[in-house]
GUZA-945662 format. One line per 8 residues: number of its first residue (from 1); their letters; for each residue y, z, x of C-alpha. Coordinates in nm, 3 decimals. Layout:
REM residues N
NUM) A) Y,Z,X  ...
REM end
This chain:
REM residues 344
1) XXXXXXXX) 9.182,4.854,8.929  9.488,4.865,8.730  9.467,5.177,8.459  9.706,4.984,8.176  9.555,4.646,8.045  9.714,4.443,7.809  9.590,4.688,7.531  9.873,4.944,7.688
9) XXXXXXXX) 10.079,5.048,7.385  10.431,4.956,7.368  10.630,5.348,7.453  11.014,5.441,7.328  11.173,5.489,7.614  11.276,5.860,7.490  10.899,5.919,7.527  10.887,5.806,7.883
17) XXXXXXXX) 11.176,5.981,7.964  11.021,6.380,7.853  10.784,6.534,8.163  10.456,6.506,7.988  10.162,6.311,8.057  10.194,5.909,8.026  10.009,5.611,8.106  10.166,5.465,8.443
25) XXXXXXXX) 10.262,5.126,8.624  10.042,5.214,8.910  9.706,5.372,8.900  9.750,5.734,8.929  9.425,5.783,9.144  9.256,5.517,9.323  8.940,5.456,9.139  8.604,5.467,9.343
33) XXXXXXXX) 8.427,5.270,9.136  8.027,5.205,9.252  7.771,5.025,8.996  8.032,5.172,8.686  8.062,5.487,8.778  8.328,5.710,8.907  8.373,6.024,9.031  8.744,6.118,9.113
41) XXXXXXXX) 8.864,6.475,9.190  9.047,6.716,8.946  9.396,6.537,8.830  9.644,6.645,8.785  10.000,6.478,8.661  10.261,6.673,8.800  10.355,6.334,9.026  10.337,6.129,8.772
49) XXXXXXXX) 10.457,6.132,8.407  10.209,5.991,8.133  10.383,5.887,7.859  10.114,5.844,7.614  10.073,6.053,7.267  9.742,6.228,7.279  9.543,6.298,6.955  9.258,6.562,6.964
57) XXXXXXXX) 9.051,6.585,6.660  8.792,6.926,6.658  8.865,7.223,6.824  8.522,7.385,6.871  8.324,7.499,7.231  8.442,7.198,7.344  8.727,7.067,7.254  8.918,7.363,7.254
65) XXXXXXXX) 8.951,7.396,7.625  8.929,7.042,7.711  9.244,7.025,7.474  9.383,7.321,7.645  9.373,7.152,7.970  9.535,6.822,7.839  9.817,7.063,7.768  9.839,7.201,8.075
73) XXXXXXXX) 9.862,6.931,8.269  10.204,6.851,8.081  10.041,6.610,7.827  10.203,6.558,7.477  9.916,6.615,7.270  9.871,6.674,6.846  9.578,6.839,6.725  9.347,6.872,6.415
81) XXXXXXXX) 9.090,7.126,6.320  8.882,7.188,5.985  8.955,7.543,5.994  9.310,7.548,6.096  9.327,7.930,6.286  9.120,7.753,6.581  9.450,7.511,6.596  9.699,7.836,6.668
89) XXXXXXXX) 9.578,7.945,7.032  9.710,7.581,7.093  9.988,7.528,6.892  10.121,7.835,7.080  10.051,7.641,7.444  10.271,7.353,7.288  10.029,7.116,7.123  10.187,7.008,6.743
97) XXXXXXXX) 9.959,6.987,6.451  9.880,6.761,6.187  9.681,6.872,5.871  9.464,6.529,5.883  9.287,6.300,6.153  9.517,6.010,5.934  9.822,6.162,6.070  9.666,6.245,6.401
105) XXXXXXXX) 9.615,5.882,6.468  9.912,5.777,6.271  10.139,5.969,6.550  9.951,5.910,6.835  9.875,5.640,7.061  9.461,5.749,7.207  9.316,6.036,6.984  8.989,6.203,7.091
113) XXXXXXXX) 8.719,6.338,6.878  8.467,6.591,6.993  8.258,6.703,6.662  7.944,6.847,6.647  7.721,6.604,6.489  7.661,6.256,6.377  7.758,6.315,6.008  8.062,6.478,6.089
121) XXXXXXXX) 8.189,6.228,6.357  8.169,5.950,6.081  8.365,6.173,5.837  8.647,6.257,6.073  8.647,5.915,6.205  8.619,5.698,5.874  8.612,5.886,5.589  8.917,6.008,5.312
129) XXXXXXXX) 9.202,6.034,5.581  8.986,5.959,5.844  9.145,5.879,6.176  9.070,5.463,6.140  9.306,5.441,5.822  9.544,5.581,6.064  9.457,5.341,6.337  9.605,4.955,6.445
137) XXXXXXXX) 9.658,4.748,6.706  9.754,4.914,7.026  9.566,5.200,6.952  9.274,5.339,7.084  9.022,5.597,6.929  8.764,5.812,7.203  8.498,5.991,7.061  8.356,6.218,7.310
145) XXXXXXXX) 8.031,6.378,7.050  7.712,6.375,7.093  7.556,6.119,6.850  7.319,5.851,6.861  7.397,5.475,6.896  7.391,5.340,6.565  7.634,5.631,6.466  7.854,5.511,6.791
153) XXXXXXXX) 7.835,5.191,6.676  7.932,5.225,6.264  8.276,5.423,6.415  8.294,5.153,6.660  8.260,4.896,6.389  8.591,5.081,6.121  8.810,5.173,6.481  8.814,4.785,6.553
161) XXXXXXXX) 8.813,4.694,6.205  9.190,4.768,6.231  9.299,4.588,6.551  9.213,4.932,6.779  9.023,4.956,7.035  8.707,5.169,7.094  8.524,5.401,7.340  8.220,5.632,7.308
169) XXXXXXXX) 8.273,5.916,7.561  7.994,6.216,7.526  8.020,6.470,7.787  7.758,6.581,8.022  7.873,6.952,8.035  7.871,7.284,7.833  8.170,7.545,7.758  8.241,7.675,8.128
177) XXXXXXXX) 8.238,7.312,8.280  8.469,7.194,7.983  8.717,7.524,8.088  8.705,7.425,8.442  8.788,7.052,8.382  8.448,6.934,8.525  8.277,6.741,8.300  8.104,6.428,8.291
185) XXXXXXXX) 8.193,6.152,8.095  7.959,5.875,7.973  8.132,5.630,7.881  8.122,5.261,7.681  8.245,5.006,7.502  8.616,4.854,7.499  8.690,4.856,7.919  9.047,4.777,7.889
193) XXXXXXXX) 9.062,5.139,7.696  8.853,5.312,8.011  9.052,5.171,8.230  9.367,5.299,7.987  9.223,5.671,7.932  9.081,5.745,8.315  9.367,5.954,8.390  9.285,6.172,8.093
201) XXXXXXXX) 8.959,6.179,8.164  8.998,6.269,8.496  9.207,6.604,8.397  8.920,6.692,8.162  8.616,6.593,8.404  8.499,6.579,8.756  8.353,6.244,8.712  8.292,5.947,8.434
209) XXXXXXXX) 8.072,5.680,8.412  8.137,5.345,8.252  7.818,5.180,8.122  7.919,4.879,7.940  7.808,4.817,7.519  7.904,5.097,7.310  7.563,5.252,7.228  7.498,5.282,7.629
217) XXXXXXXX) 7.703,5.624,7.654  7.510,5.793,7.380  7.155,5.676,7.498  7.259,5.817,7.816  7.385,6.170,7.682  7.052,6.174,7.474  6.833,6.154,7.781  7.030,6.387,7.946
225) XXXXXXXX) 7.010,6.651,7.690  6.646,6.554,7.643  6.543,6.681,7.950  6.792,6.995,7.935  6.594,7.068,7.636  6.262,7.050,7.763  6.349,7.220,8.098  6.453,7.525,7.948
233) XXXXXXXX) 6.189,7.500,7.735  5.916,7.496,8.051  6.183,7.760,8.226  6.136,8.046,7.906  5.764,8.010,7.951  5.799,8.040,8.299  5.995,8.359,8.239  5.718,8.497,8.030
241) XXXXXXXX) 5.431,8.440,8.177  5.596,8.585,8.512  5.631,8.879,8.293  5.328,8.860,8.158  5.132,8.861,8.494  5.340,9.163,8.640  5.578,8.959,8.852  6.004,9.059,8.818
249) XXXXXXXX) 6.113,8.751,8.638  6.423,8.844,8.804  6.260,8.788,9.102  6.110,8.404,8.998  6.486,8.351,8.904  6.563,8.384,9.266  6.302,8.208,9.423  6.325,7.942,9.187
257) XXXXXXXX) 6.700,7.847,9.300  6.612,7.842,9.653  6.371,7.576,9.626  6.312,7.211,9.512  6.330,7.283,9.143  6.661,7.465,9.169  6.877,7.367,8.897  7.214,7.531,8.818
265) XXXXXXXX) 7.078,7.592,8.443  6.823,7.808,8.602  7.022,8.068,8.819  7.309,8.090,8.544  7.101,8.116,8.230  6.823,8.353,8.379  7.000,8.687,8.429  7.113,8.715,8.044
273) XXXXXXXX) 6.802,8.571,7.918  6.569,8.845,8.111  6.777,9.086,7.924  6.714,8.852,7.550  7.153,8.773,7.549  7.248,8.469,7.457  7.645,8.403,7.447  7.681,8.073,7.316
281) XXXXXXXX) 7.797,7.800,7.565  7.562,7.509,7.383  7.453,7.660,7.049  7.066,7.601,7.000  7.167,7.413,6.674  7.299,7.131,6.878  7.008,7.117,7.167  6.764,7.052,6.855
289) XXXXXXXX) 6.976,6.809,6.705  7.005,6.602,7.056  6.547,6.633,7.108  6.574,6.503,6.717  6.814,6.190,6.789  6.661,6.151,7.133  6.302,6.116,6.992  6.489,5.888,6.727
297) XXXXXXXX) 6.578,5.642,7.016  6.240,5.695,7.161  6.070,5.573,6.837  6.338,5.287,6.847  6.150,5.108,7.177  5.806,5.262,7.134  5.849,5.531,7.421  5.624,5.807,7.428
305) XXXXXXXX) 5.761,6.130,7.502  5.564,6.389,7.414  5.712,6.694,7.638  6.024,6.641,7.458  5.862,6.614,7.110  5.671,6.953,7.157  6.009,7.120,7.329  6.182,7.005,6.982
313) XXXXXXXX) 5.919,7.193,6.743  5.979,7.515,6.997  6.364,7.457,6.938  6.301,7.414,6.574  6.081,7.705,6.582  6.390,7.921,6.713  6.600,7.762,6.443  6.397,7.917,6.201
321) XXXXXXXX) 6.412,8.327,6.300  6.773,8.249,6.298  6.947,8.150,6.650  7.112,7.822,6.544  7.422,7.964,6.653  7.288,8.167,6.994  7.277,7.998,7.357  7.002,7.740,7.343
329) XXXXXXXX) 6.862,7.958,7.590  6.771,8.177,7.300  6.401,7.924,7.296  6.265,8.147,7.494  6.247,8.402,7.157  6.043,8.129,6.985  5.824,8.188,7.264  5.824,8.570,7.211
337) XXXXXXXX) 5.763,8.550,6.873  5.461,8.260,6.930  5.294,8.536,7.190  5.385,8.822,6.922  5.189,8.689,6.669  4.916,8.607,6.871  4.882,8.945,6.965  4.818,9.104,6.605
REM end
């Protein structure tokens, strides 16, 4: 499979000629692709030059290190951030800054967007100075959030309003995976731009899926994070009533990951939440807001799905006493308080 299509934007040969990262001739991995999907290992571009402008647009949990590893795999990428102080860690590795997603897209040839929710992935994507009045034909716009599908598919609509091409990319994948370059991307919508962008995805992630009408990749990342939700939701009780009963949830932790339930969740979230910490790798916040657009797509083909729906008033629950921001591991204190209260 050839990774340029005819969508491959025309380069000044004083691009191609810097050590950076650049779309080649030849495919710069072979592709293994099985029913869509792809899993490739780590890349890395110090073979081959890319000679492609990268854009990355939010500079949060996530994008910060996935643009961090763009850069160092030698690719020329331009950033944007709301609060501009979360730009300087990379401006100092190299990346160049522009003070609006316009000018992002203006100056680049793919720009990615990672934001943290549906409202502000239309802003950054088409509102004042959005990124699609910066956007035209040979350009391609990536927007790796987590939203729902008629979100995807209003961005979709303004990208390729103006001749560009579109792809919805949310990531399977929380803050340590996006350090290590292992995340999953679910991908869909314009293939000639997947097939343009693997290489880039392939330095960010371990593997990527592509999944065909945009709409596809955020259905997928909703079920996904539906059933995160609700098994860490079913893991805090777990926890508790271990606790409860005079077991060492420490203990259930253990025997937990050596046996058909074993989950990776499980064995690295336990240890901090037996001792109530929750460092922030997926804010709570967001988990709700995924159970709230997942049992939005639910409603959308009559699909019952009532373990998520009572996992989303638990996460709401938490929301309230304050631990929007906290790991959404931090449930489990919904829980607390619930048994607390039943107590007096």
């Amino acid at each position: 499979m050839a990774m340029c299509s005819s969508f491959c934007p025309q380069i000044p040969n004083q691009l191609r000629a810097r050590p950076g990262c650049s779309f080649p001739k030849k495919p710069l991995y072979a592709l293994s692709v099985k029913a869509f999907s792809s899993q490739t290992p780590n890349a890395s571009v110090k073979d081959n030059e890319l000679s492609a402008r990268i854009g990355f647009l939010g500079l949060g949990i996530m994008g910060s290190p996935m643009a961090q590893n763009l850069l160092k795999a030698g690719c020329d990428v331009t950033i944007w951030n709301r609060t501009k102080s979360k730009c300087d860690p990379l401006i100092s590795l190299g990346a160049k800054y522009k003070s609006t997603p316009q000018e992002v897209a203006i100056s680049c040839d793919v720009t990615f967007a990672m934001l943290a929710d549906p409202e502000s992935a239309v802003e950054v994507a088409c509102g004042k100075h959005g990124a699609a009045s910066g956007m035209n034909s040979g350009k391609g716009y990536v927007d790796v959030s987590t939203v729902d599908g008629a979100t995807s598919k209003l961005i979709s609509g303004h990208i390729k309003a103006t001749g560009a091409s579109f792809l919805e990319a949310p990531v399977s994948g929380s803050k340590k995976p996006a350090e290590d370059g292992q995340l999953i991307f679910l991908t869909a919508g314009d293939k000639s731009l997947y097939e343009m962008v693997a290489p880039i995805l392939d330095i960010m992630g371990k593997s990527r899926f592509y999944l065909g009408d945009v709409g596809n990749g955020a259905a997928m990342k909703l079920v996904v994070n539906m059933i995160m939700g609700s098994m860490m939701a079913s893991f805090s009780e777990g926890l508790l009533l271990s606790e409860k009963v005079g077991l060492d949830p420490s203990v259930l932790v253990e025997v937990v990951s050596q046996g058909a339930i074993s989950a990776p969740m499980y064995s690295m979230k336990g240890p901090s939440m037996i001792q109530s910490l929750y460092p922030p790798a997926f804010p709570l916040k967001h988990q709700q807001k995924d159970l709230r657009l997942a049992l939005g797509l639910a409603e959308s083909v009559s699909q019952s799905i009532p373990i998520a729906a009572a996992a989303n008033e638990l996460y709401k629950v938490a929301k309230s006493h304050g631990l929007s921001d906290h790991d959404f591991s931090a449930v489990i204190e919904a829980l607390k308080a619930k048994s607390q209260n039943s107590a007096k």
